[in-house]
C-alpha positions as CSV (number, residue, x, y, z in Angstrom):
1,X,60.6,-4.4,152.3
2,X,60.5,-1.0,153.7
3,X,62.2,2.0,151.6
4,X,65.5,2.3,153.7
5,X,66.3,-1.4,152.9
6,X,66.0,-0.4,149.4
7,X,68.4,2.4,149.8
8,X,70.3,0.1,152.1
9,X,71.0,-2.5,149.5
10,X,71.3,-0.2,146.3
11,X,74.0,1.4,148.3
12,X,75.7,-1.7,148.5
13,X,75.4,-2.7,145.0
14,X,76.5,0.6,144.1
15,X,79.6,0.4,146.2
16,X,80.3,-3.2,144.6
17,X,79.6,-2.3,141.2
18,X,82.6,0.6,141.4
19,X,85.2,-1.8,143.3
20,X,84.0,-4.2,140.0
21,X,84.5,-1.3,137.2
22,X,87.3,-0.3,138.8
23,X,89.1,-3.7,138.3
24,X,87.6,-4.9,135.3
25,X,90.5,-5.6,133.6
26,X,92.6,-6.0,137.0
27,X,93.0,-9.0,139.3
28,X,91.0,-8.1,142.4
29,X,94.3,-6.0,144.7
30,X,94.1,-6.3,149.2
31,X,92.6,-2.8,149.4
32,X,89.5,-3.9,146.8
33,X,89.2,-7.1,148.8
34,X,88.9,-5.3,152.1
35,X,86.7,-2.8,151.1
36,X,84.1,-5.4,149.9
37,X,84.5,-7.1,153.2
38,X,83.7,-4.4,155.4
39,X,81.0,-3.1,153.2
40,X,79.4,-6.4,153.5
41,X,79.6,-6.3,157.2
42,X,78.6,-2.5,157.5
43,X,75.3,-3.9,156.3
44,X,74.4,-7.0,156.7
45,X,70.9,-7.9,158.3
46,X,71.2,-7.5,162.0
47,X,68.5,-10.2,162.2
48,X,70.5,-12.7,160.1
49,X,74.4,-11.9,160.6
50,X,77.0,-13.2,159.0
51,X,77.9,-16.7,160.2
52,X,80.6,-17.1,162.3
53,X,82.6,-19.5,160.3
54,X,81.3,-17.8,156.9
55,X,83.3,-14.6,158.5
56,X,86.6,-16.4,159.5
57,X,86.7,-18.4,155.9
58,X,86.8,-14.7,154.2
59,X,89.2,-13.5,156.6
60,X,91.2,-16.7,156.1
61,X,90.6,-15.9,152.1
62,X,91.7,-12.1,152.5
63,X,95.1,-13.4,154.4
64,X,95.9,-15.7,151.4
65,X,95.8,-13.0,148.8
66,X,98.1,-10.6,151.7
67,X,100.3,-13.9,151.4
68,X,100.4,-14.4,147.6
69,X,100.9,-10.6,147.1
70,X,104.0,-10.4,149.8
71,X,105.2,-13.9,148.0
72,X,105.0,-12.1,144.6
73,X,106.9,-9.4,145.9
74,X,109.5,-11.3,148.0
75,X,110.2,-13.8,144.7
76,X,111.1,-10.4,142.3
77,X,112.9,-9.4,144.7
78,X,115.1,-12.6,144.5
79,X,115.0,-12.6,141.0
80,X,116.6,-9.5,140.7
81,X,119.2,-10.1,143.3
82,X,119.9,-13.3,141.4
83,X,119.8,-11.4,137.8
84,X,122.2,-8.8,139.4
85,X,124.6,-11.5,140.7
86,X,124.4,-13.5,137.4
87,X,125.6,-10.2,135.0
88,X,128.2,-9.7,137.7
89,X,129.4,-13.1,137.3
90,X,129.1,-12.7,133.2
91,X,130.7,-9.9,133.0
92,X,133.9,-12.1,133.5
93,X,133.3,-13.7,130.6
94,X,133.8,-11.0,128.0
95,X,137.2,-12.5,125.4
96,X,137.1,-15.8,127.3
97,X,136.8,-19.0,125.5
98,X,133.7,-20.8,126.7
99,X,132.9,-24.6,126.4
100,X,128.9,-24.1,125.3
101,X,125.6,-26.2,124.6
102,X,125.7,-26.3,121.0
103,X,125.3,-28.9,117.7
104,X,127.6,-26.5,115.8
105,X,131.3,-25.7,115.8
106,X,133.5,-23.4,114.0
107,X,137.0,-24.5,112.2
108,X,138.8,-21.1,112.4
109,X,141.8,-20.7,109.6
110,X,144.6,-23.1,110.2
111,X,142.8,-24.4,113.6
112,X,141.1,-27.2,114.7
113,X,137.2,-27.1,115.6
114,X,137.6,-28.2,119.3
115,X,134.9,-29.6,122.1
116,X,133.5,-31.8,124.3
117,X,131.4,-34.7,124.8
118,X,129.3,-35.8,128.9
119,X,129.4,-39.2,129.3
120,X,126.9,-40.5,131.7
121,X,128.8,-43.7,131.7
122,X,131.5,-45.0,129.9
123,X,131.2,-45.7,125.9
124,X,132.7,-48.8,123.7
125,X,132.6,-46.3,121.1
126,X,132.5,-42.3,120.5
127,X,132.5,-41.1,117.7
128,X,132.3,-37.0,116.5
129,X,130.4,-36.5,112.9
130,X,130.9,-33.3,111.0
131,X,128.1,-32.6,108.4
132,X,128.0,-29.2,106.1
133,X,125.0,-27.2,105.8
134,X,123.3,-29.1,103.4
135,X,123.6,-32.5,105.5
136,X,126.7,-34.1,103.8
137,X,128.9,-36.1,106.2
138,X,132.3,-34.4,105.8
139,X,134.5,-36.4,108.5
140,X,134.6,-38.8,111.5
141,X,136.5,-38.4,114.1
142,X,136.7,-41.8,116.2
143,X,137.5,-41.0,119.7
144,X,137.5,-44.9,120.8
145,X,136.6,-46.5,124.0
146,X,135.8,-43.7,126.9
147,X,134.8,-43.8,130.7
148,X,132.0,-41.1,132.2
149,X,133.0,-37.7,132.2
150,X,134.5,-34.9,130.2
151,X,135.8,-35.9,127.1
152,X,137.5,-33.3,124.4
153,X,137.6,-34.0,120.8
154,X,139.0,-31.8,118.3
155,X,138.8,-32.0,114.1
156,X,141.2,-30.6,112.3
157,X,139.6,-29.9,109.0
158,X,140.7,-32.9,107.2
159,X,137.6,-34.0,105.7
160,X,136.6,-38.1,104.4
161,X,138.4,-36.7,100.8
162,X,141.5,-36.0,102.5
163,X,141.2,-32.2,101.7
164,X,140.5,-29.5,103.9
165,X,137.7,-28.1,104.9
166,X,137.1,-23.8,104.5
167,X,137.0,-22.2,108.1
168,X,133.4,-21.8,109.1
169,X,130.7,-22.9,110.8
170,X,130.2,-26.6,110.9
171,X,127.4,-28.5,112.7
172,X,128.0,-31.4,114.9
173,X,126.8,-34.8,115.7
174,X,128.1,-37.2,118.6
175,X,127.5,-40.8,119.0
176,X,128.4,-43.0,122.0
177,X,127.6,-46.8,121.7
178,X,126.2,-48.7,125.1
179,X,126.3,-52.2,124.1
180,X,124.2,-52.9,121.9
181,X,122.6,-49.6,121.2
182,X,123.9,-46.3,120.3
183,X,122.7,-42.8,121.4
184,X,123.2,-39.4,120.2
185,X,124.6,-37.0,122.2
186,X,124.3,-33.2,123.3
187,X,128.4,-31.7,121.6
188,X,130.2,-29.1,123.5
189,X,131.7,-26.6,121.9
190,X,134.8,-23.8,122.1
191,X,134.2,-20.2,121.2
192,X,134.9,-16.9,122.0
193,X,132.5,-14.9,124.3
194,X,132.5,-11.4,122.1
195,X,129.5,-9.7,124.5
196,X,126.6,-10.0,126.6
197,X,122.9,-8.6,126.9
198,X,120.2,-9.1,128.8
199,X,117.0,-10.9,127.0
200,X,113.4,-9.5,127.2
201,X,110.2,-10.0,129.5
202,X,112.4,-12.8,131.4
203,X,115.4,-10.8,131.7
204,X,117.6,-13.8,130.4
205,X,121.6,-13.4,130.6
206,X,122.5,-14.1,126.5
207,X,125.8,-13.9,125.2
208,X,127.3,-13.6,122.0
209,X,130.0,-15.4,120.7
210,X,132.2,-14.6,118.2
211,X,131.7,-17.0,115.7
212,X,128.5,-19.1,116.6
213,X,125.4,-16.5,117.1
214,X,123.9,-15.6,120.6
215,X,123.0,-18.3,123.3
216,X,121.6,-18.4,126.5
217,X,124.3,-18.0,129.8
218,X,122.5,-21.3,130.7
219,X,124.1,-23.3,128.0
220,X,127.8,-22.1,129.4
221,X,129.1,-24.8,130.8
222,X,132.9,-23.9,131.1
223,X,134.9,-21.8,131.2
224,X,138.8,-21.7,129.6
């Protein structure tokens, strides 16, 4: 090997060893990628060329990470037009009672805790359990035979003792019997939408209700 092949190829691994140190802690960016493409082809052996189909599969390669970066771009581009349109759409929310995700309830003073069951398909038997913090069973409410849908249910605060219940927070168990079998089911319940706020690295909508803590805008199912 004569002495400007040397030079030749410590050129090369010169110029690929700052592209590399350059992105050492980076995935490798469309500028990088072309750069190590045409340095390859500025000095290849003329004797031996690159292969024709060697040549279009990196070219094919260099359009996929174009692609991926345009597809990256394009899809945080939608997800902040769709972040933009959701805090436009929550800011309506804001001292509206919502119907929410949630296996608690609150029994405000001299109200009823109120929500909502989804029926799949209709139920023999639902029925709405209220438990305390330590995991007592405070009251039943037996909501009967139902079809699919919606269905409200409301406690008052009467508990099994016949006395009632302190306002607070309560949490919430419903049952629906299929036959022979009964399942447990996801409650629905009423609060007061007190603010909103935007989460951290995935931007989540949350809002904060007035009695029952933060949740996400995804667990707002209704609004009254």
């Amino acid at each position: 090997m004569d002495l400007s092949s040397v030079q030749n190829i410590s050129g090369i691994r010169t110029e690929l060893d700052q592209v590399a140190s350059s992105n050492a802690n980076d995935e490798l960016g469309q500028n990088e990628y072309l750069q190590l493409m045409t340095t390859q082809l500025a000095n290849q052996d003329p004797f031996e060329p690159m292969d024709n189909g060697d040549f279009l599969a990196q070219i094919a390669q260099f359009g996929t990470v174009n692609g991926v970066t345009e597809l990256v771009t394009q899809s945080k581009s939608l997800s902040d037009s769709l972040l933009s349109s959701q805090a436009l759409q929550a800011s309506n929310l804001i001292g509206r009672q919502v119907l929410v995700n949630h296996d608690q309830g609150h029994l405000p003073e001299g109200g009823a805790l109120l929500g909502a069951v989804e029926l799949e398909s209709g139920s023999s038997a639902v029925t709405v359990n209220v438990y305390d913090d330590s995991g007592e069973l405070l009251a039943n409410v037996d909501l009967g035979a139902k079809q699919a849908g919606l269905v409200p249910f409301s406690w008052d605060g009467t508990m099994i003792n016949g006395q009632r219940a302190p306002n607070g927070r309560y949490h919430i168990e419903v049952e629906a019997t299929y036959g022979d079998t009964t399942e447990s089911l996801t409650p629905q319940v009423v609060d007061q939408v007190h603010s909103l706020t935007l989460g951290g690295a995935g931007r989540e909508m949350l809002v904060e209700l007035e009695n029952l803590g933060t949740v996400s805008f995804s667990q707002v199912n209704q609004i009254q």
